[in-house]
Residue, then its C-alpha position, 0 to 999 in steps of 0.5 A: x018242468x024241465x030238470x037241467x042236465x047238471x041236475x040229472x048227473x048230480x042226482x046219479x052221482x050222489x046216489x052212487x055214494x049212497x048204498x047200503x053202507x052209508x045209509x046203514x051207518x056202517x060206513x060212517x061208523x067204520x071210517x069216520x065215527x070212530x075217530x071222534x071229531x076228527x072224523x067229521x073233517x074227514x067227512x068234509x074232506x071226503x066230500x070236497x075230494x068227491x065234488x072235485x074229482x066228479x068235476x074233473x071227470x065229467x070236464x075231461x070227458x066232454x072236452x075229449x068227447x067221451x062217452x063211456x068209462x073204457x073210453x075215458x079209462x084209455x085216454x088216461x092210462x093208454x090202450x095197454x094199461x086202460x083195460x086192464x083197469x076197466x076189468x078190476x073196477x068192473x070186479x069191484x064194482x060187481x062186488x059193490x052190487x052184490x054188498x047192495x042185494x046183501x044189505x037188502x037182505x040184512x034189512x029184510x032180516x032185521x026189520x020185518x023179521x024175513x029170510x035174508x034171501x027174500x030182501x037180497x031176491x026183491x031188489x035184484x028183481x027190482x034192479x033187473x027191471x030197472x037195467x032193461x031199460x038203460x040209461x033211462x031207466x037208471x036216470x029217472x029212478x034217481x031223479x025220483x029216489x035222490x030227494x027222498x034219501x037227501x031230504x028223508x036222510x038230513x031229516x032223520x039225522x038231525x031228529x035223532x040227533x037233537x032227541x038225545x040229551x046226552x053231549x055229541x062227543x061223550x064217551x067218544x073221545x076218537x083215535x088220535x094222529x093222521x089215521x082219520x086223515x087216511x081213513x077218509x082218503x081211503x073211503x074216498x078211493x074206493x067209492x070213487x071206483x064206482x062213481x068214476x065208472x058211473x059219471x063217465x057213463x052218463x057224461x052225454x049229459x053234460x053238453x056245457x061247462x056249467x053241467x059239469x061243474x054243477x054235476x059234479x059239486x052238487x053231487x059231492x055237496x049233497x053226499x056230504x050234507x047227507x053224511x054229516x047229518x047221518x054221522x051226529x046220532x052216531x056219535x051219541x049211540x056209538x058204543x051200543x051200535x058199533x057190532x050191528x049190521x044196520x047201525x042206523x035201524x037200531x037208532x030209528x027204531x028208539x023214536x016209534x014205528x013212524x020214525x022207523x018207517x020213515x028210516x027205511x024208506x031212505x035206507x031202501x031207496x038207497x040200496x035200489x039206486x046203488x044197486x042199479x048205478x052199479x050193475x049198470x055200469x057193469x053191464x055198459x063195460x059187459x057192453x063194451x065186450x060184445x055182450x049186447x043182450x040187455x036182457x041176457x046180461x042184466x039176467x047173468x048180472x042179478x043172479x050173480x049178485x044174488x048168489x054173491x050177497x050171501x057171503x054178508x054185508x059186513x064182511x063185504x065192507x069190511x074186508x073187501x072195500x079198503x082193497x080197491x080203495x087202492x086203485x080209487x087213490x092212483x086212480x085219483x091221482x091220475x084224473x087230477x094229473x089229466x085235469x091239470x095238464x088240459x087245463x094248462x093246455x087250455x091255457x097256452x091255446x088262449x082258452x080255446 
């Protein structure tokens, strides 16, 4: 059966929201769980500013016939101010790779009782093989992952979910004011770092209007579906989860192995397409450079990560994710700014 090209976007971008911090629960629970009710708009709203911005991205992009991120970075910024941008989303998204190798390392640990090093070293063998064959490579490993982490993940929260007997918000009544406003504006930001950089580079793949639109609103439904679901045992658990690295293995272990098994399945599968969506478009703007060795490159990429994730997940997401979300927002903005001036363009010309 052939897969449509809208289809194929749609599971790369989603898959890049879904890393080691969402599937763990760490960032729901840092940006949106804390905040009550409240909260669960901010997720919606983070996913309606997800589907926009990827429909935006991948429109601009197969009108101005652009095929790679340093490519779409100088059509908006210009040639000055466009590398410069491609270098610190590069930094960030390296940083993102390796807080995949570390959340890795944090399951090895947790789960089966293994040395950090084991879990962070297993994925980054995983992600070199897989970055050896490019774009093809990346494609088909989410082609064959997305569904599991959708479908296993929405299966996961709702059974938890609906297990507890204790109502939703108990115990929870959030923090009040705008901050839940600009807690998702600022999880938005930085994740759109890295699903910009991805989306430009599989762009090639949306030949027609109707592929950018489906990649781009399939992508950003499905992130927001899976997160909903995710977030309501969260709620229920919050005040004994709150300090853990994998919030969600503590949920799952409480309904037997199985479950447990079943949990670990989607976590792993979405620290593998992560991890490999975002060392790839590294090593595309590596490319861009004149660093053409695929294997030279993707060899530099993994060792670097491995040796980077021992700084901790947490720490990662802590401390270095709301920084970048900066440049995610200016760079939200200046995509909307483009989009729209095209569109009114588009319109002057009669729609040509």
């Amino acid at each position: 059966m052939k897969i449509s090209n809208g289809l194929k976007i749609a599971a790369v971008y989603g898959s890049v929201f879904l890393g080691a911090g969402f599937a763990s629960g760490r960032e729901l629970l840092q940006y949106f769980v804390g905040y009550g009710q409240n909260g669960l708009w901010g997720l919606i709203l983070s996913g309606v500013l997800f589907a926009l911005v990827g429909w935006a991205v991948l429109s601009i992009c197969r009108r101005e016939n652009i095929t790679s991120y340093g490519g779409f970075m100088r059509f908006l910024l210009g040639e000055r101010l466009g590398p410069i941008m491609e270098g610190v989303v590069a930094a960030f998204l390296f940083c993102l790779f390796a807080a995949m190798l570390a959340g890795a390392g944090a399951t090895a640990y947790q789960a089966f009782y293994l040395p950090f090093s084991a879990g962070a070293l297993l994925v980054g063998l995983i992600v070199f093989a897989v970055l050896c064959f490019g774009l093809s490579g990346i494609v088909k490993v989410n082609l064959f992952l997305a569904p599991l982490m959708l479908f296993g993940g929405i299966f996961v929260g709702i059974y938890s979910f609906l297990a507890y007997t204790t109502p939703v918000f108990a115990g929870l009544g959030g923090r009040m004011g705008i901050a839940w406003l600009l807690s998702a504006v600022v999880y938005s930001s930085y994740n759109l770092v890295t699903g910009v950089p991805v989306l430009a580079a599989t762009a090639s793949l949306a030949q027609t209007k109707r592929d950018a639109r489906v990649g781009g609103l399939l992508g950003g439904g499905a992130i927001t579906l899976l997160g909903l679901a995710m977030s309501l045992p969260l709620f229920l658990y919050y005040t004994d989860i709150i300090s853990l690295e994998i919030p969600f293995l503590h949920i799952a272990g409480g309904y037997g192995r199985a479950f447990s098994f079943m949990y670990l399945a989607v976590l792993i599968s979405a620290l593998l397409t992560t991890a490999a969506c975002n060392a790839f478009a590294v090593s595309q703007w590596l490319k861009s450079r004149g660093y053409t060795h695929k294997i030279k490159v993707a060899a530099v990429l993994c060792v670097s990560g491995f040796l980077a994730a021992h700084i901790g997940f947490s720490n990662i997401v802590i401390f270095v994710y709301p920084v970048f979300g900066l440049v995610g927002l200016f760079k939200i903005v200046v995509i909307f700014l483009t989009a729209a001036k095209l569109l009114r363009r588009k319109t002057s010309n009669g729609g040509a």
